[in-house]
C-alpha positions in Angstrom: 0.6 13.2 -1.1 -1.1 12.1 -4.2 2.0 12.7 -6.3 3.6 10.1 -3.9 1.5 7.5 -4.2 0.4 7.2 -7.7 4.5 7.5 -8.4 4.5 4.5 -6.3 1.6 3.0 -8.3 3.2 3.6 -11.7 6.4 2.1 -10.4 4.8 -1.0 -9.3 3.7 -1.4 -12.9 5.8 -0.8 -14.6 8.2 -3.1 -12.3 5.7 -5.6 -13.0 5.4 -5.7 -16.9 9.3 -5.5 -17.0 9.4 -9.0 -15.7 7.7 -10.8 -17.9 4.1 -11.0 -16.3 1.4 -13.0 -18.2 -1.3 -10.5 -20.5 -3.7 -11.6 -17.6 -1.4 -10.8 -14.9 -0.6 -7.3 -16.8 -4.8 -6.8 -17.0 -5.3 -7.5 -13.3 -2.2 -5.0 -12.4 -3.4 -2.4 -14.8 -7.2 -2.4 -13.3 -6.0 -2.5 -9.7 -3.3 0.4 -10.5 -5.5 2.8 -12.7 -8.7 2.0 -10.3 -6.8 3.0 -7.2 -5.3 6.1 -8.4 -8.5 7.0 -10.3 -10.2 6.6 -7.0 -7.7 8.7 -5.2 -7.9 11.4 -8.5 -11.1 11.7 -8.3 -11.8 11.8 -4.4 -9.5 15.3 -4.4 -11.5 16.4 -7.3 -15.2 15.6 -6.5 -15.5 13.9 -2.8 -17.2 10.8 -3.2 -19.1 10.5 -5.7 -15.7 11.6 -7.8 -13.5 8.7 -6.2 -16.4 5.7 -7.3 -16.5 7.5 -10.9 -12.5 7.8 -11.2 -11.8 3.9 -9.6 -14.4 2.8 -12.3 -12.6 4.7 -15.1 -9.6 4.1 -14.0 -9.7 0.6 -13.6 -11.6 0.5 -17.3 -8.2 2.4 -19.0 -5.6 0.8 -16.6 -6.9 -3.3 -17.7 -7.1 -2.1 -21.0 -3.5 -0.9 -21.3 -2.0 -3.2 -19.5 -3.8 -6.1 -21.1 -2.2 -4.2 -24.7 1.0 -2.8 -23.7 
């Protein structure tokens, strides 16, 4: 089930940077796509506490690559 959706994720993002998508349009997309699946990542692994820790991190490394890649 977590397979599933972050595939889904990653495929919305990529989908989204292959059109042409502003850099601030990429950041927003890479925050909302890393912080979701971080969240998701880090529920299975460590309950709560590990889905607010992996959304945070996630959405830290998913602006920063989309706002760079």
């Amino acid at each position: 089930m977590i397979t599933r959706s972050l595939v889904s994720l990653v495929l919305v993002g990529a989908l989204a940077v292959s059109v042409g998508c502003s850099r601030t349009q990429r950041t927003l997309g890479g925050a909302a796509i890393g912080g979701a699946s971080g969240a998701v990542i880090g529920d299975a692994v460590g309950g709560t506490g590990g889905a607010v820790v992996g959304g945070v991190g996630g959405a830290v490394a998913g602006g920063y690559i989309g706002r760079n890649y």
